[in-house]
C-alpha positions in Angstrom: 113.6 71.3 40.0 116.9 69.9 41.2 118.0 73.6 41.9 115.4 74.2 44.2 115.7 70.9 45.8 119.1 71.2 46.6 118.2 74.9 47.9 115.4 73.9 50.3 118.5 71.0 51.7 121.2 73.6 52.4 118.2 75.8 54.1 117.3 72.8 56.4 120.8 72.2 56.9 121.4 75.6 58.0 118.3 75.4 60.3 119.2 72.6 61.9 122.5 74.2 62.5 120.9 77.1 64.2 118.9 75.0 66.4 121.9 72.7 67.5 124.0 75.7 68.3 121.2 77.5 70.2 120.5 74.6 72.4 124.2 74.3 73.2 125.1 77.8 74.0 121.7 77.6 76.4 123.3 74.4 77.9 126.2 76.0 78.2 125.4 79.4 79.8 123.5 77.2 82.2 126.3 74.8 83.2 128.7 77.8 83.4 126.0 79.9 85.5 127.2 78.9 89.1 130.8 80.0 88.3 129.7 83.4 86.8 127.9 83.7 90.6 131.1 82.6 92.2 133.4 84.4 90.4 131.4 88.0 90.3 130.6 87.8 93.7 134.2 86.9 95.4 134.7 90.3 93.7 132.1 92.6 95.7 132.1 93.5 98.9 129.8 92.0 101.5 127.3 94.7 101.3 126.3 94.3 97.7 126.2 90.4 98.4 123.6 90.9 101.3 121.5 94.0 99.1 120.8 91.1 96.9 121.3 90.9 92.7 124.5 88.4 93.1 123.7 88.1 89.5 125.1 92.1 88.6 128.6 92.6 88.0 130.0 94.6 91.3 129.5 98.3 91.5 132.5 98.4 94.0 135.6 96.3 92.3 138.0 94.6 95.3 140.0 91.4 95.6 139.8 91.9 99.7 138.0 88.7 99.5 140.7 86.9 97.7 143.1 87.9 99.9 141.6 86.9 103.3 140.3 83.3 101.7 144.1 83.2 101.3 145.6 83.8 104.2 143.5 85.5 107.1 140.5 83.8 106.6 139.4 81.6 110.3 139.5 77.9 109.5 138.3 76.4 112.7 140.1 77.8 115.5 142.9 79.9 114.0 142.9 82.5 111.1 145.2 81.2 109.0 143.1 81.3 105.3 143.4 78.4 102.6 147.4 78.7 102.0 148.9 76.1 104.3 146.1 73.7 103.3 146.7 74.4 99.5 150.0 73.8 100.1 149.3 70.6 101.7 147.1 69.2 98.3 150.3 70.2 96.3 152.7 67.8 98.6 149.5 65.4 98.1 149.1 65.2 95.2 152.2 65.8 92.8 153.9 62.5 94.9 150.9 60.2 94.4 150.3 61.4 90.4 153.7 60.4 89.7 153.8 57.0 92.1 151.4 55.9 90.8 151.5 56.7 87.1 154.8 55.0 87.3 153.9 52.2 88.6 150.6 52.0 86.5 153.2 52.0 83.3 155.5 48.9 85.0 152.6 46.7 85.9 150.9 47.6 82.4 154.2 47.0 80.7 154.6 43.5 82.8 151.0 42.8 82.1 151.2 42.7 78.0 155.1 41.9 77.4 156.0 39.7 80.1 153.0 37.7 80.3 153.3 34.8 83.3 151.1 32.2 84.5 148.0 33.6 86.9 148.6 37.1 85.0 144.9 37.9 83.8 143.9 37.1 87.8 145.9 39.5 89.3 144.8 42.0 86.4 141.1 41.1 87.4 142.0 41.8 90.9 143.7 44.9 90.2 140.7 46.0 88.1 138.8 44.9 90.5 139.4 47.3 93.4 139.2 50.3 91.3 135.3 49.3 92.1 135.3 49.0 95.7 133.5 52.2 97.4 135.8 54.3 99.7 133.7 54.1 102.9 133.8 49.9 102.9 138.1 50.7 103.3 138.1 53.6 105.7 138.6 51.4 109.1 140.6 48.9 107.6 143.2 51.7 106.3 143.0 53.7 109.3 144.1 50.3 111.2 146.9 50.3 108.2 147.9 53.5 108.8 148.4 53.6 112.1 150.6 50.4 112.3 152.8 52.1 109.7 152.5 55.5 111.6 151.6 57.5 108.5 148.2 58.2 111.0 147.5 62.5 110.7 150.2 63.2 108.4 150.6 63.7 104.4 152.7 61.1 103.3 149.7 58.8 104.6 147.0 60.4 102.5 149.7 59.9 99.3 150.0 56.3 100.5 146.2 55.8 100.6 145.7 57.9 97.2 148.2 55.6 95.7 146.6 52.3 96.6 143.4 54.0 95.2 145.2 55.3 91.9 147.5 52.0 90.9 144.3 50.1 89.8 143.6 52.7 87.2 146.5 53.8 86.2 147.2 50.2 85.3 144.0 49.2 83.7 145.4 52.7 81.2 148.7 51.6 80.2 147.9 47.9 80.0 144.8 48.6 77.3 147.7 51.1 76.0 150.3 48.6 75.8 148.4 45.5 74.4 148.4 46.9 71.0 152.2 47.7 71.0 153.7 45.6 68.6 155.1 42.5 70.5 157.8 41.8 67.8 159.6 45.4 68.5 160.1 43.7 72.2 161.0 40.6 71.1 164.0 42.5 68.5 165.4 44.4 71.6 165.3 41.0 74.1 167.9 39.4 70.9 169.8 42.4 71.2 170.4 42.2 74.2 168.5 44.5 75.9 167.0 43.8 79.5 163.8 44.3 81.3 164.2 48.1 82.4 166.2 48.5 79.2 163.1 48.1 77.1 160.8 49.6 79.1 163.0 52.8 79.6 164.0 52.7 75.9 160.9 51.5 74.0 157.9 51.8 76.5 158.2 54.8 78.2 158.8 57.3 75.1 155.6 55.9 73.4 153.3 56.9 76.5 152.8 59.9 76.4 149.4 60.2 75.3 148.4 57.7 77.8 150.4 59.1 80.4 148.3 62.9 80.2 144.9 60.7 80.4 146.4 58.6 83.8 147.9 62.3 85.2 144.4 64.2 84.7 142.4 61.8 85.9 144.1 61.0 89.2 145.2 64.5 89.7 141.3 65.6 89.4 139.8 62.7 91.8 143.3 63.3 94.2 142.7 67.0 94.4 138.9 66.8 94.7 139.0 63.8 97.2 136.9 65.1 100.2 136.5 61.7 102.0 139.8 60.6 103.2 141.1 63.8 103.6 138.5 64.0 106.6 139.0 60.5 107.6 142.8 60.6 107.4 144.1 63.8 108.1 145.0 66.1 111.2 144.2 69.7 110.9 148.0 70.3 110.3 147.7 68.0 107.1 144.3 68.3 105.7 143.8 69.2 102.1 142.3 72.0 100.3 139.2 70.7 100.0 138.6 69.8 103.6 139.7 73.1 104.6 137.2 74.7 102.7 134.3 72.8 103.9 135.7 73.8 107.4 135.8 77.5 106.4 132.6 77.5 105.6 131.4 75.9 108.7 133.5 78.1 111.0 131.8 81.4 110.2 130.1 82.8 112.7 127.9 85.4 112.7 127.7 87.4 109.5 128.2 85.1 106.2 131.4 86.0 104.4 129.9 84.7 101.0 132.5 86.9 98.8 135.1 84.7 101.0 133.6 81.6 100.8 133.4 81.7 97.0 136.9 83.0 96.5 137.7 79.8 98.1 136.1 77.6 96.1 137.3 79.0 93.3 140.8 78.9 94.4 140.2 74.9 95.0 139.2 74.5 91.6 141.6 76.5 89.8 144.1 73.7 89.8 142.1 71.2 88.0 140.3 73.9 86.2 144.2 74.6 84.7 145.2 71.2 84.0 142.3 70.8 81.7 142.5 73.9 80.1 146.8 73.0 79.8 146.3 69.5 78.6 142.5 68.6 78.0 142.4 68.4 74.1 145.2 65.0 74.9 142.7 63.6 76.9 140.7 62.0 74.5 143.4 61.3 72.5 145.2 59.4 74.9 142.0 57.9 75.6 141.4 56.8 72.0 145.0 55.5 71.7 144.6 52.2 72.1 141.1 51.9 71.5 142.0 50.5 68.0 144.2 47.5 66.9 146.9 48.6 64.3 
């Protein structure tokens, strides 16, 4: 009796197994289903796109596509494809990442181990424009940025990414650093050793799971950041992202669709890389200091 009970568990287990599994693969054929379209289809030529079935793999095999979304595709008024605007992402975005991850780690470290009167306001405050939406900013920063004369270019788009990033980065590394034992801090103050000191010798080498969460998640919203790349930037300084939209919009005529979705795939490949590089420390940089001791 106890043989067949135990039997007619492991069957349900197995069952309900089978039935998880299936419902996730189906979830996850359908969430992948758009970039099967866009990948298959920036890998036909034009006439298979417009005969229909952009679900087929291509009879005719060609990168063509690739390479004029690169560099000969026309992107407003000239035909000079995605590269200089790739380009400008990467001088974007590498300079504001590490600003501001940098500075998220000092004020965090500041925050927990140099606590000072008025401390948990300025941290509200901090925290609190992570919440304010981007369109209530955009004239008040275009004012900015045209009294610093940072107006069109790409060191203004990494200054107004950084103001953006700094509240997040140091609401991570000051959740990190409040459950780094306060007495290892106090040992190197006796010994001698002095704000930077500590932080250089103690803080920073103990960050690193903290620091992959803070560099995914403000290169993926810098990098994908369509707003004030349009609301900042000239066309000789616009990002990736608004110089796809405007290659999409510039066609005239016949559709490039093979183009247009070798494109977006070449935006997303960045993010789509630092995920694949250093996802699985995502959660467990996230999960860090979720826990005291």
């Amino acid at each position: 009796m106890a043989l067949a009970s135990t039997d007619t568990v492991i069957r349900t287990g197995r069952t309900s197994r089978f039935i998880i599994y299936t419902v996730l693969i189906v979830f996850c054929i359908y969430y992948l289903l758009p970039l099967y379209v866009m990948l298959v289809n920036s890998l036909k030529p034009l006439d298979e796109i417009r005969g229909g079935g952009m679900l087929s793999l291509p009879q005719e095999w060609t990168l063509a596509p690739w390479g004029s979304a690169w560099s000969t595709a026309q992107i407003g008024v000239e035909a000079t494809g995605l590269r200089p605007y790739f380009l400008n992402s990467l001088l974007m975005v590498v300079p504001a990442v590490a600003i501001s991850t940098m500075l998220g780690a000092l004020n965090g470290y500041v925050l927990t181990k140099w606590r000072f009167r008025g401390d948990t306001i300025i941290f509200g405050l901090m925290l609190f424009g992570c919440f304010i939406p981007f369109q209530m900013v955009l004239i008040p920063m275009a004012r900015m940025l045209g009294l610093m004369g940072l107006a069109g270019t790409v060191p203004g788009l990494i200054f107004v990414h950084l103001v953006y990033g700094i509240g997040f980065s140091t609401l991570y590394f000051r959740n990190y650093y409040a459950q780094f034992p306060d007495e290892l801090v106090r040992a190197a103050m006796i010994d001698g050793a002095g704000f930077f000191r500590i932080f250089q010798r103690i803080m920073l080498p103990s960050s690193g799971p903290i620091a992959v969460v803070c560099i995914i998640w403000q290169f993926t919203n810098i990098w994908n950041d369509f707003l004030f790349g349009a609301s900042f930037a000239d066309f000789d300084s616009q990002p990736m992202t608004v110089a796809l939209n405007n290659l999409v919009s510039s066609s005239t005529g016949v559709k490039e669709y093979n183009v247009h979705f070798a494109g977006a795939i070449m935006a997303a490949l960045p993010t789509l890389l630092v995920y694949v590089v250093a996802g699985r420390f995502f959660v467990r940089g996230l999960m860090a200091g979720s826990v005291k001791g």
